[in-house]
C-alpha distance (Angstrom), angle and dihedral (degrees) to the residues before:
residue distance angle dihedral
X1 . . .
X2 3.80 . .
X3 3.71 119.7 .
X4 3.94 117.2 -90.8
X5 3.79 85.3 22.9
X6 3.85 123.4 118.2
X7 3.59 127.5 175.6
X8 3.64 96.4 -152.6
X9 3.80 99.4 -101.2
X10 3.63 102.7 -29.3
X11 3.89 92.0 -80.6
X12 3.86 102.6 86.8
X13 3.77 136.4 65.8
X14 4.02 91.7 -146.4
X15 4.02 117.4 92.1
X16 3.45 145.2 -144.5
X17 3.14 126.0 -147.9
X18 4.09 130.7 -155.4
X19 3.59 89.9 -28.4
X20 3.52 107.2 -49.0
X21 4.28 132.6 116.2
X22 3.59 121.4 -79.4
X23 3.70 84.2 -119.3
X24 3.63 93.7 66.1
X25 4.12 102.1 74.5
X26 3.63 131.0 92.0
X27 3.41 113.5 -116.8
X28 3.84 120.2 -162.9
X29 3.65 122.5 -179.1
X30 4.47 108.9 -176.9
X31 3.85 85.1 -24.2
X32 3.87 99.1 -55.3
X33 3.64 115.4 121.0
X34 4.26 116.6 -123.8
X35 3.79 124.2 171.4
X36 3.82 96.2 -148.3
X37 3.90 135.2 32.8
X38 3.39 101.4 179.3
X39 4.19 145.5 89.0
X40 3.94 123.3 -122.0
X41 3.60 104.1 16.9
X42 3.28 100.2 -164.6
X43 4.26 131.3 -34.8
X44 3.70 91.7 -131.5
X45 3.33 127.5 92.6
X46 3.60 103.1 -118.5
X47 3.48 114.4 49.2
X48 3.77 123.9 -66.2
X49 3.89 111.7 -120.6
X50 4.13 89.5 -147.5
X51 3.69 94.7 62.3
X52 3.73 123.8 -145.7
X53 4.21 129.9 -1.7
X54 3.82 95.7 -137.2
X55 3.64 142.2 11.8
X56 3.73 120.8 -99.3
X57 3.61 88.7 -137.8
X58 4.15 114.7 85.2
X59 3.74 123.6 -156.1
X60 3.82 123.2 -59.4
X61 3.71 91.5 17.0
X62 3.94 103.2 101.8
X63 3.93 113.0 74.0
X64 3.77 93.2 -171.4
X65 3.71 142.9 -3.4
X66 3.97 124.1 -140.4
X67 3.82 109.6 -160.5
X68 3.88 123.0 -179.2
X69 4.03 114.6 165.5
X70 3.93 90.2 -161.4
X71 3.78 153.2 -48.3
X72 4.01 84.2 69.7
X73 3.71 116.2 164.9
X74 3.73 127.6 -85.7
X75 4.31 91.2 -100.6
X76 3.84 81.4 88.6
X77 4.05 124.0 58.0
X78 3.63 142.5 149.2
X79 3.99 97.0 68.8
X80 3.96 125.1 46.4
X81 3.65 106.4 -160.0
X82 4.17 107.6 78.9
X83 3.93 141.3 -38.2
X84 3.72 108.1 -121.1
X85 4.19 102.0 177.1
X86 3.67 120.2 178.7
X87 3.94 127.3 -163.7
X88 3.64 114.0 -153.7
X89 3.45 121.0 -136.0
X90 3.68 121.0 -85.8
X91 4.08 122.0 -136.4
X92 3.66 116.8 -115.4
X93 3.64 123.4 -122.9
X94 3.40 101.5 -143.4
X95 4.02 119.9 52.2
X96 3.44 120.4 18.6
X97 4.13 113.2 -122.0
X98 3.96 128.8 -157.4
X99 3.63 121.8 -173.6
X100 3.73 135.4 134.1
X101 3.83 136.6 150.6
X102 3.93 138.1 -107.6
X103 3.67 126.6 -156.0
X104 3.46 151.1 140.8
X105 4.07 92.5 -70.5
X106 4.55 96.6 51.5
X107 3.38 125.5 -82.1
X108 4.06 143.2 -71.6
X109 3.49 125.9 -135.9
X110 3.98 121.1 -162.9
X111 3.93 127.8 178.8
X112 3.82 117.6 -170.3
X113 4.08 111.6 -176.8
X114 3.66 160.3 118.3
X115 4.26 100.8 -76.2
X116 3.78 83.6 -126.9
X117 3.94 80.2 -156.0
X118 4.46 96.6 78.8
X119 3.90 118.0 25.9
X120 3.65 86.4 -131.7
X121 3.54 108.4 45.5
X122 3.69 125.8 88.7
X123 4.33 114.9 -164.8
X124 4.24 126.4 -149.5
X125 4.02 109.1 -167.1
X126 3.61 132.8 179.5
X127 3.42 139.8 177.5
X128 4.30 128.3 172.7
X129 3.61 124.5 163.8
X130 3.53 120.9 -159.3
X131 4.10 130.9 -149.1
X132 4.01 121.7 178.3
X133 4.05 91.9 -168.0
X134 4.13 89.8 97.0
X135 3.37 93.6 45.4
X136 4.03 109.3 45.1
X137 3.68 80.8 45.5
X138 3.46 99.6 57.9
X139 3.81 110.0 39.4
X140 4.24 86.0 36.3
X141 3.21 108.9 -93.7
X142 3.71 119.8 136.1
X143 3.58 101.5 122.1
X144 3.73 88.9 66.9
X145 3.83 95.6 74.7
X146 3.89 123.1 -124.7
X147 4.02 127.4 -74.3
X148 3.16 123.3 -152.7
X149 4.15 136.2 -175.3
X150 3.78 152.7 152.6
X151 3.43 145.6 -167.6
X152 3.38 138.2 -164.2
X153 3.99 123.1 178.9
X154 3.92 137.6 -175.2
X155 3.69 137.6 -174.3
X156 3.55 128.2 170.9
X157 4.02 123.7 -170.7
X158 3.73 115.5 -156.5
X159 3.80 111.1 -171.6
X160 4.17 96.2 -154.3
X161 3.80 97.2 -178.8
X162 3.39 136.8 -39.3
X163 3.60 100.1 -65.5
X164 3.94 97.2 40.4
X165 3.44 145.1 66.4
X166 3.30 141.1 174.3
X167 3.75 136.7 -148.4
X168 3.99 132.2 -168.1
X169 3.48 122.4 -166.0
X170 4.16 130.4 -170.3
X171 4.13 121.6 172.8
X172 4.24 116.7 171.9
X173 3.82 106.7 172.1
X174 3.77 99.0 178.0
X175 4.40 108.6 -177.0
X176 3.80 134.8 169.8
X177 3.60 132.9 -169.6
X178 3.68 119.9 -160.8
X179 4.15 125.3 -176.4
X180 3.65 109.9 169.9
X181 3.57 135.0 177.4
X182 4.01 97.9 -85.7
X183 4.05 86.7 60.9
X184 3.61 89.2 59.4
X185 3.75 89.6 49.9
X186 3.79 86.2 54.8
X187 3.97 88.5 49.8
X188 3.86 92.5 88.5
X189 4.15 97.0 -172.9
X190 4.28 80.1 43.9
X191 3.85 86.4 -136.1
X192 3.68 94.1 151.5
X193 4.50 114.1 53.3
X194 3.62 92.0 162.1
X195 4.10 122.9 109.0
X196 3.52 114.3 -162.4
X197 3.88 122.4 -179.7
X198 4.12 115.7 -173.0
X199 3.45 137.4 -174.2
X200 3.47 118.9 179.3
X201 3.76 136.7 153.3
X202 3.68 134.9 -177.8
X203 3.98 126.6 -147.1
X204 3.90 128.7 -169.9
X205 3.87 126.9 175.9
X206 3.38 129.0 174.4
X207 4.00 152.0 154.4
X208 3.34 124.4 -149.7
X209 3.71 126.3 -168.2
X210 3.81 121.1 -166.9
X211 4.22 115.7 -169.0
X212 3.56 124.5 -172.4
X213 3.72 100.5 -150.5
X214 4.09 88.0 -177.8
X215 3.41 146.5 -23.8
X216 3.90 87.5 -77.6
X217 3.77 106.0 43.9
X218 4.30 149.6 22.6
X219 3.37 139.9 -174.5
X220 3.75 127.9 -142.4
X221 3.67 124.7 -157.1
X222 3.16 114.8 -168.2
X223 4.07 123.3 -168.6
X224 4.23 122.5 -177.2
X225 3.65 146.2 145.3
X226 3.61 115.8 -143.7
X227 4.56 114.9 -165.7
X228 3.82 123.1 -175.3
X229 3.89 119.8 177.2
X230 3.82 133.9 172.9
X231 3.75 128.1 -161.7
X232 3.41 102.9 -172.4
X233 4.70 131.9 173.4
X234 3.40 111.6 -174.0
X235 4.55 107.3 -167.6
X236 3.94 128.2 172.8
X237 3.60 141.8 -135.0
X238 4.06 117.5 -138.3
X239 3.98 104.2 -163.9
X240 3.28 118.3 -159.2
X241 4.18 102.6 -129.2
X242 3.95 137.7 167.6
X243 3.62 122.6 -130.9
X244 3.74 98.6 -73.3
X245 4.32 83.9 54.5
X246 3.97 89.9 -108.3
X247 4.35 117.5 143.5
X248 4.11 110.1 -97.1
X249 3.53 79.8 175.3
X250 3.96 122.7 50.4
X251 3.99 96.5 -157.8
X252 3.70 105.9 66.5
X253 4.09 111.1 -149.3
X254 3.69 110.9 -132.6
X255 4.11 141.4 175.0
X256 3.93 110.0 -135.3
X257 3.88 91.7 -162.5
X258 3.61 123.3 37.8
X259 3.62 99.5 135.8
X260 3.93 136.9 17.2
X261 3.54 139.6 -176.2
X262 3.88 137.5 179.8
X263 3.81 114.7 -168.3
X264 3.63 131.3 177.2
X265 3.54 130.7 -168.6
X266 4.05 118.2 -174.9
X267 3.70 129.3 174.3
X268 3.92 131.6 -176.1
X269 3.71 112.0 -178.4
X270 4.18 141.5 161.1
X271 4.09 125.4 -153.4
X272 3.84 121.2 -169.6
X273 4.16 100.6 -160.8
X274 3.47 112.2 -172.4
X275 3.91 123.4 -168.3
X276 4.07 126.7 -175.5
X277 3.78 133.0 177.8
X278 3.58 104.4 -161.0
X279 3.68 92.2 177.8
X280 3.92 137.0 -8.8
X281 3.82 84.8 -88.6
X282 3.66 111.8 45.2
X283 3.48 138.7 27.1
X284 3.89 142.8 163.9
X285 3.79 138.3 -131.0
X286 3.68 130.3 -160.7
X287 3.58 133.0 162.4
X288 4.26 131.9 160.9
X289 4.03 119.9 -154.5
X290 3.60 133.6 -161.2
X291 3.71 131.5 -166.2
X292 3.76 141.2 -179.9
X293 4.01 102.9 -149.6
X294 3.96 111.6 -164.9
X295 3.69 126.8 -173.6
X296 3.46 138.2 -171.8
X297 4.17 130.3 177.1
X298 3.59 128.0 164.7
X299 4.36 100.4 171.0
X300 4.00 101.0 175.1
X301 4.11 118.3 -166.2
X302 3.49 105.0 -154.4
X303 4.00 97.5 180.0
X304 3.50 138.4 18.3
X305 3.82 111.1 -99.0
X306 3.63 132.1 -174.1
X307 4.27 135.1 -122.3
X308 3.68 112.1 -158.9
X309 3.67 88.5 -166.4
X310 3.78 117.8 85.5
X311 3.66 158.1 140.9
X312 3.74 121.8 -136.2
X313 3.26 92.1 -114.2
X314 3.59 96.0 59.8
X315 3.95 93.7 55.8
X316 3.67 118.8 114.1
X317 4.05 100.3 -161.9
X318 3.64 121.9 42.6
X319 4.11 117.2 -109.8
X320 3.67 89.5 22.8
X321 4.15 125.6 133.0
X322 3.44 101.4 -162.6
X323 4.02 139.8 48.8
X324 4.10 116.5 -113.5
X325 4.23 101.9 -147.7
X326 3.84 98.7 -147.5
X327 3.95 116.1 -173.0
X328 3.96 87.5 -102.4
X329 3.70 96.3 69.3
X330 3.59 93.0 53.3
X331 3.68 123.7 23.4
X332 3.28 122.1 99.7
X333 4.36 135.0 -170.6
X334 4.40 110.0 -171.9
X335 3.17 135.0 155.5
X336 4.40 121.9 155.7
X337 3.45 136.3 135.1
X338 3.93 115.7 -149.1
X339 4.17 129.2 178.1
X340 3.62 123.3 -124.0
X341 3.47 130.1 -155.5
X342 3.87 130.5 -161.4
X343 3.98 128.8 169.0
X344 3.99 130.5 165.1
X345 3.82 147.9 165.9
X346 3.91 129.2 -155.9
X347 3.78 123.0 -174.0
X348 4.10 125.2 -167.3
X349 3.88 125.3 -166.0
X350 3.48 128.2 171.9
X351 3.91 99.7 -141.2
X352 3.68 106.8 -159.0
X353 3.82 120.7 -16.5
X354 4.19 86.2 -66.6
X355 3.39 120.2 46.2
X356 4.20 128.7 61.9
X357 3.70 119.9 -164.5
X358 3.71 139.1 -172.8
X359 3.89 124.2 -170.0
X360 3.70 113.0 -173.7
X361 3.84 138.1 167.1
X362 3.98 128.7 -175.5
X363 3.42 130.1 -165.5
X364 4.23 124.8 -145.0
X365 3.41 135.5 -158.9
X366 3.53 118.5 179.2
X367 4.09 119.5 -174.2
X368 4.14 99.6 -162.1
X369 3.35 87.8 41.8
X370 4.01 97.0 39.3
X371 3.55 89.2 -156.5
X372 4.12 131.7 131.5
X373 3.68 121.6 -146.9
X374 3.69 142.6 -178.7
X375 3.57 116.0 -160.7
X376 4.55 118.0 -172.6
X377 3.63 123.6 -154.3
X378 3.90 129.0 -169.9
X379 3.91 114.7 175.0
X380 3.88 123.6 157.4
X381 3.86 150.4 170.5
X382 4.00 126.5 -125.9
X383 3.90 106.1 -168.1
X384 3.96 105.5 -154.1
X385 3.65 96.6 -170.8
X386 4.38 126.9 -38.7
X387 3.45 95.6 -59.7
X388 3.52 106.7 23.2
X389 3.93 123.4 72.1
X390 4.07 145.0 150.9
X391 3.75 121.2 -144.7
X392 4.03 125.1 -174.8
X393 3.57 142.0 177.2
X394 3.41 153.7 -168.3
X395 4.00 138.5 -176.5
X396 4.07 156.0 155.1
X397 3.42 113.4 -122.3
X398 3.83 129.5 -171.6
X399 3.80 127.6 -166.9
X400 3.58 123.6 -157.1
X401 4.36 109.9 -139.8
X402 3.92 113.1 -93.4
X403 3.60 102.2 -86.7
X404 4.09 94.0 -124.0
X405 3.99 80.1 59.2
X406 3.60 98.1 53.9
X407 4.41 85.5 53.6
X408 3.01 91.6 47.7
X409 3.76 102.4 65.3
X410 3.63 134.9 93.2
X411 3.85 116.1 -104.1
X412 4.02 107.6 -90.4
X413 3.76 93.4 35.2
X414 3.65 111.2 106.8
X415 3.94 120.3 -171.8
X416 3.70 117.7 -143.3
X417 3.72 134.3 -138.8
X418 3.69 105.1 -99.7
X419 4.23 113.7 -135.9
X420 3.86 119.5 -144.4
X421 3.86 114.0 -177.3
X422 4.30 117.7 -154.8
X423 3.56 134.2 -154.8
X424 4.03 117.1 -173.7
X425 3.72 128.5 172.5
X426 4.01 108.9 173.2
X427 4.37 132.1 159.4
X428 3.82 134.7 -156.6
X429 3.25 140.3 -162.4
X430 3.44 132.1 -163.1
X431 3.92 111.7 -149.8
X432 3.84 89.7 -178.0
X433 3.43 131.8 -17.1
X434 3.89 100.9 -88.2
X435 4.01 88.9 35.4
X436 3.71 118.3 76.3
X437 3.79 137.1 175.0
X438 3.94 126.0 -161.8
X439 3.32 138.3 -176.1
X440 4.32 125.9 177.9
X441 3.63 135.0 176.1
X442 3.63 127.2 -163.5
X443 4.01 149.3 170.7
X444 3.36 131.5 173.7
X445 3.87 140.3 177.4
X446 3.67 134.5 -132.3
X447 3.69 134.0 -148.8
X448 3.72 141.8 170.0
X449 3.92 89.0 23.4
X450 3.70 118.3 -172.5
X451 3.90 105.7 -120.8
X452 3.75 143.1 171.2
X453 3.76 120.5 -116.1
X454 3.68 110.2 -176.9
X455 3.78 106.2 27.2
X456 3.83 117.1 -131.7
X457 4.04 93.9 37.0
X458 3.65 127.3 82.5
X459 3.97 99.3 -125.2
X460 3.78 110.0 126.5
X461 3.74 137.9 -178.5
X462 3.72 141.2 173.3
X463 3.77 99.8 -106.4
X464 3.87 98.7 119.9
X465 3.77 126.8 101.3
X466 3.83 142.2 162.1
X467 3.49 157.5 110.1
X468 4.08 148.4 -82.7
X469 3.77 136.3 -164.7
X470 3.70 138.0 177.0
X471 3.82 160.0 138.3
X472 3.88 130.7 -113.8
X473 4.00 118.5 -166.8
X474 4.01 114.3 175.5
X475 3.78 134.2 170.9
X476 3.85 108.0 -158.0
X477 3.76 115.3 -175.0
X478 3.63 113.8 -169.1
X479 3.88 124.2 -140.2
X480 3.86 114.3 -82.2
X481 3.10 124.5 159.0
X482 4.07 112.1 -26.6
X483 4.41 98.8 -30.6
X484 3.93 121.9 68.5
X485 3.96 119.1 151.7
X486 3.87 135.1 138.7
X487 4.13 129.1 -137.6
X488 3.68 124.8 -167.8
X489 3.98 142.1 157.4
X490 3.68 127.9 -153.1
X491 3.51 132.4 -153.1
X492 3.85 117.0 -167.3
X493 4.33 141.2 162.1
X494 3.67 121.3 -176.2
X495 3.95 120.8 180.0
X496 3.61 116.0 -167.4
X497 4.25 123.1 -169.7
X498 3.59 111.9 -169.1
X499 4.08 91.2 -173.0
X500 2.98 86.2 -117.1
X501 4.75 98.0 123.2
X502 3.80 85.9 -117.7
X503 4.34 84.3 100.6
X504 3.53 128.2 -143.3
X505 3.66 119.4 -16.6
X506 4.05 139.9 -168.3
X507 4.44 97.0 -99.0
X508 4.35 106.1 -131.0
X509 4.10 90.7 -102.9
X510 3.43 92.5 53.9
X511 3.92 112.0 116.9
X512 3.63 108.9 146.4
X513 4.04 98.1 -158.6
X514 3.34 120.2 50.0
X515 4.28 130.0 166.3
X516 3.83 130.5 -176.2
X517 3.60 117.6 -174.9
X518 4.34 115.2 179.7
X519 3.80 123.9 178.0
X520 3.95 127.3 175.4
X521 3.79 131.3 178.6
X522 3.66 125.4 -175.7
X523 4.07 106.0 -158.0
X524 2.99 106.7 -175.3
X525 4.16 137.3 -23.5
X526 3.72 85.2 -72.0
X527 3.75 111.1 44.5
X528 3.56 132.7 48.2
X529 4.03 124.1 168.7
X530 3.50 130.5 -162.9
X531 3.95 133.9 -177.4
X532 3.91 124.0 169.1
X533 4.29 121.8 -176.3
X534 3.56 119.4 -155.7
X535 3.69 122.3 -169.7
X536 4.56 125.1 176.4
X537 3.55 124.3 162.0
X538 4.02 114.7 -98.2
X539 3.29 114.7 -80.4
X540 3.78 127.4 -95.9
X541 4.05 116.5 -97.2
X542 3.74 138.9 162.5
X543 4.08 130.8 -77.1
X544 3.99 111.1 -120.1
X545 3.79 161.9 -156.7
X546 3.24 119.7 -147.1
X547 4.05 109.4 -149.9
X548 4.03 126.1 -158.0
X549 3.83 133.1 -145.0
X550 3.58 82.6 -4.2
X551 4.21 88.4 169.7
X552 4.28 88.9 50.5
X553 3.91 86.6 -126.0
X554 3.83 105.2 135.3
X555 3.92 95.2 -169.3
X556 3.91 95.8 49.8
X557 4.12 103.2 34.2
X558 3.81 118.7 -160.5
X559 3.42 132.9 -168.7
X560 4.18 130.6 -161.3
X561 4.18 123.4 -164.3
X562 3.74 110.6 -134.3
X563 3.59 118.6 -146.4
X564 3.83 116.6 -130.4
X565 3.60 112.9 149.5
X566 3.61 123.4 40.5
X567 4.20 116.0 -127.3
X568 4.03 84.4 -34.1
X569 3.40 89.9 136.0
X570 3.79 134.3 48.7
X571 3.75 140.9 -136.4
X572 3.50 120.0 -115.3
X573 4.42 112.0 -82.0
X574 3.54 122.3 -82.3
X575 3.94 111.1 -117.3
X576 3.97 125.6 163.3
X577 3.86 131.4 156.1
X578 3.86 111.9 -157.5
X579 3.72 131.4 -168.4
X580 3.81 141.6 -174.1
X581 3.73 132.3 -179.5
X582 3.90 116.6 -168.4
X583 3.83 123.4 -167.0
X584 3.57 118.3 -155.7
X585 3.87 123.6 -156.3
X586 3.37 147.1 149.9
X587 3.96 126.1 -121.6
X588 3.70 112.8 -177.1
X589 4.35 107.9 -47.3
X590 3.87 80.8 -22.0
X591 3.69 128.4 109.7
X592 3.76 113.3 -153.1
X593 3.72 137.3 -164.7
X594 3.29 122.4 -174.7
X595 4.14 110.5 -168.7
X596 3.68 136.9 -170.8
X597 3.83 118.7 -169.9
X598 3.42 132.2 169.0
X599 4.02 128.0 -168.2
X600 3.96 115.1 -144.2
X601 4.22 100.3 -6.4
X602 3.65 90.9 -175.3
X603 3.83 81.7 76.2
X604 4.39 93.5 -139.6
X605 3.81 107.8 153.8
X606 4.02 103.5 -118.2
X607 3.76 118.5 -125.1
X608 3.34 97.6 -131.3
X609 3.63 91.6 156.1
X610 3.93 142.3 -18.2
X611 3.76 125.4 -111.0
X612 3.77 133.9 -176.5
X613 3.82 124.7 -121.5
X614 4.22 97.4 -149.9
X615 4.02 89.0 -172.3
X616 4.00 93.5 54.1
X617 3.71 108.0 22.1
X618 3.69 88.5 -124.0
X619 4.03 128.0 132.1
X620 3.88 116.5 -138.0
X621 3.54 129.4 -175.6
X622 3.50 131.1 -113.8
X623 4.43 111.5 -136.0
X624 3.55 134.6 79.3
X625 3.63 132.2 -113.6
X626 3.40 120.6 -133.9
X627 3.88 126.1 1.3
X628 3.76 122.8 -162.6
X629 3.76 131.0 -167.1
X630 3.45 132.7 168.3
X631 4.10 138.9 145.5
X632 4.15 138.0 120.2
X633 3.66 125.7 -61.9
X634 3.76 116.1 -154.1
X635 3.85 144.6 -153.9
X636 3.83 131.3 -173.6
């Protein structure tokens, strides 16, 4: 709901954030670095620019959220976009606590207690397992295929002495996605002939010590081993279909395995973070971090396949209006380890009684990329009076290639870090304390993008450039009483150039209007209702031709889209009311809530995306419609 935020449609748990990729934000979970918080990223085989579908984090288990939507300080590195850092809850060493939830999805489990195992050691489980089948079911979905995913989380807080403690962390998000060939007989306009079957799971483990050396300084050091890996069989359906793309023939022929991968991403790193408050006024930050980075991709084509969807450029035979896949363009065989190296200090005075600065520099060393950088950052605060105050900022930012990237590439092609450069100049004012008005301004420039040259291979270079600008304006009023709610409007422009001659172009995340309205009101102990309305302009996708009988086969017609125009055109806009209503009661020593909450109500299918129907000649649009949920949350 914050400004410059979007959540990718409405449908996804990933963000972006003032234009740029959901891959581009720093994501900190207890002070280990992840790149990606979320479940089912993606049903495609290549990866899926909008990031995960839901957050690998249930209810109840974040303590506190850390948001920064740029120009954040040089502690943080590797992505340019934002810092989102999450603390998860600690146990309690006093009562133990049971509560959890139930809905239509499965069912979460949470324990918050003393580890009545060591005096001094306090335990936070959970443990939710989540099953689509109700839900595709019900609002008429089967043709979608069916998600599945878990979670199950630990941390344990040992206080050793007064100086010391000690935390231990545990995540194992297991998912699967499964579409098989009886969800494509349930797709009635057959728009969708792929058959992916995932497995995936992701692991973190860490320790984390925190010392407070004296009243003026501590060190953390932080220790943790972070595994991803993806077992993934993509198959196809071939209907049989006249010219209007209807069945002749009721069994529909199909390959279950025409391409495979297994990819595995494992990371064992250490940061030292080291804070110190030399006086009430100033005080430094330093930290170093070291990480062994270990990749592993075996992709394996076993037939040719076929993308109606091209450019020219991307043809491989002259006269041709449609791209052949051959096992080339595709496969891949990696396997390296490489060492990365960060380090960075940040110091903050207050120079006066008005004005707040804070000079930082980080250093970069990234193995795949064998590449040294040094990135600045300046950012600041002028207070005008109590309520009134200016802030700016400016930075260097380098981003290391998405990992699945970097295994993907031939041998002898080396991916860069790409550099972005920001600029921000923002004010707030605080009308009363609960009341608050701001307003932020922005541009930034890229360089060294990352970029795709031929479109259905996985050949990459660093050809891409541009810029962004933009304005954020919120109004965040803060729970008092029984109202709380936030509005806010975004203005945004991102050009992207992929050096490509096609020019400048709109970049994916680029919607330039954007409005979030949230209201809540808590009437009584009982009730409490909630709606939120988000509104963004459509986003950007490409002019085209549409070609017929592209195959010259007059009793099996088949069309192709031809690219002309990149993200000239847009997709429809994104509109979606939402509303909850929780009711609170007790039931014996239990507190109850039972919720009801319902994502877009109007029921208008979101154009998340556009695909192409090769058998009809038809675009479709990827996005649901409306998205129900509702069930009993529980505390003991």
């Amino acid at each position: 709901m914050l400004p410059g935020v979007s959540s990718s449609g409405g449908i996804y748990s990933a963000i972006s954030v003032r234009g740029q990729g959901v891959r581009d934000n720093v994501y900190m979970v207890d002070d280990i670095p992840l790149t990606e918080l979320g479940h089912l990223e993606g049903n495609s085989f290549f990866n899926d620019p909008n990031g995960g579908r839901f957050s690998i984090f249930a209810p109840r288990v974040i303590d506190n959220a850390l948001f920064l939507g740029g120009g954040f300080s040089s502690e943080y590195g590797r992505r340019s976009a934002s810092v989102l850092g999450l603390t998860i809850k600690e146990g309690n060493n006093q009562n133990a606590i049971i509560d959890g939830q139930t809905d239509l999805l499965g069912i979460t489990l949470n324990y918050d207690g003393p580890s009545k195992v060591f005096k001094n050691t306090s335990i936070f489980v959970s443990a939710r397992y989540q099953n689509f089948y109700g839900l595709v079911n019900l609002i008429g979905l089967k043709d979608i295929g069916l998600p599945i995913y878990g979670d199950f989380i630990l941390k344990t807080s040992t206080r050793i002495n007064q100086k010391n403690k000690l935390n231990f962390i545990a995540i194992i998000s297991p998912e699967s996605f499964v579409r098989d060939i009886n969800n494509v007989y349930e797709d009635k306009k057959l728009n969708l002939l792929y058959l992916p079957d995932f497995r995936r799971n992701k692991m973190v483990y860490g320790l984390n010590l925190s010392t407070q050396i004296n009243r003026k300084s501590y060190l953390k050091n932080i220790l943790y081993f972070s595994s991803y890996t993806s077992d993934v069989r993509v198959g196809r359906a071939f209907p049989e279909t006249d010219t209007l793309g209807i069945l002749v023939n009721p069994v529909i022929p199909f390959i279950s395995n025409i391409q495979t991968q297994n990819y595995t991403e494992n990371k064992i790193g250490y940061r030292l973070l080291h804070h110190i408050h030399f006086n009430q006024n100033n005080k430094l930050a330093t930290g170093i971090e070291i990480d062994a980075l270990s990749l592993k991709n075996e992709r394996i084509f076993l037939y040719n396949d076929t993308n109606f969807v091209y450019r020219k450029s991307d043809l491989m035979q002259a006269n041709q209006r449609y791209q052949v896949i051959i096992p080339a363009m595709v496969n891949a065989a990696f396997e390296d380890t490489r060492f990365n190296l960060s380090g960075f200090a940040n110091y903050s005075t207050l120079i006066g009684k008005r004005l707040s600065i804070h000079a930082g520099i980080r250093y970069d060393y990234t193995g795949f990329s064998n590449q040294h950088v040094i990135a600045p950052r300046l950012s600041g605060s002028y207070f005008i009076n109590e309520k009134n105050s200016l802030n700016f900022a400016y930075g260097k930012y380098y981003q290391e290639p998405v990992y699945s990237d970097i295994a993907d590439q031939p041998n002898g092609n080396t991916l860069k870090m790409e550099e972005i450069t920001q600029f921000i100049l923002g004010y707030k004012w605080h009308f009363k304390p609960d009341l608050k008005f701001t307003v932020e301004t922005w541009f930034k420039s890229f360089d060294n993008l990352v970029t795709t040259p031929i479109n259905g291979t996985v050949f990459k270079n660093n050809m891409g450039s541009g810029y962004g600008r933009g304005l954020d304006i919120s109004v965040t009023k803060r729970l008092v009483k029984k109202f709380h709610g936030q509005i806010s409007y975004s203005f945004m422009e991102i050009k992207r150039n992929d050096g490509d001659g096609l020019g400048d172009y709109n970049f994916a995340f680029s919607q330039p209007h954007q409005f979030n309205l949230m209201l809540s009101y808590k009437l009584n102990t009982h009730f409490t209702f909630s709606m939120r309305y988000r509104y963004a302009t459509g986003k950007p996708k490409d002019n085209y031709i549409i070609h017929r009988d592209i195959l010259n086969q007059s009793n099996q017609i088949r069309y192709s889209k031809e690219l002309i125009g990149r993200n000239l055109l847009r997709l429809p806009n994104f509109n979606s009311i939402d509303i909850r209503v929780n009711y609170h009661f007790k039931f014996r020593t239990a507190n109850m809530t039972i919720f009801f909450d319902i994502v877009n109500i109007v029921n208008k299918q979101i154009a998340n995306s556009e695909s192409f129907n090769y058998l009809t000649g038809q675009n479709y649009f990827d996005g649901l419609a409306i998205f129900p949920t509702g069930g009993l949350k529980f505390e003991f």
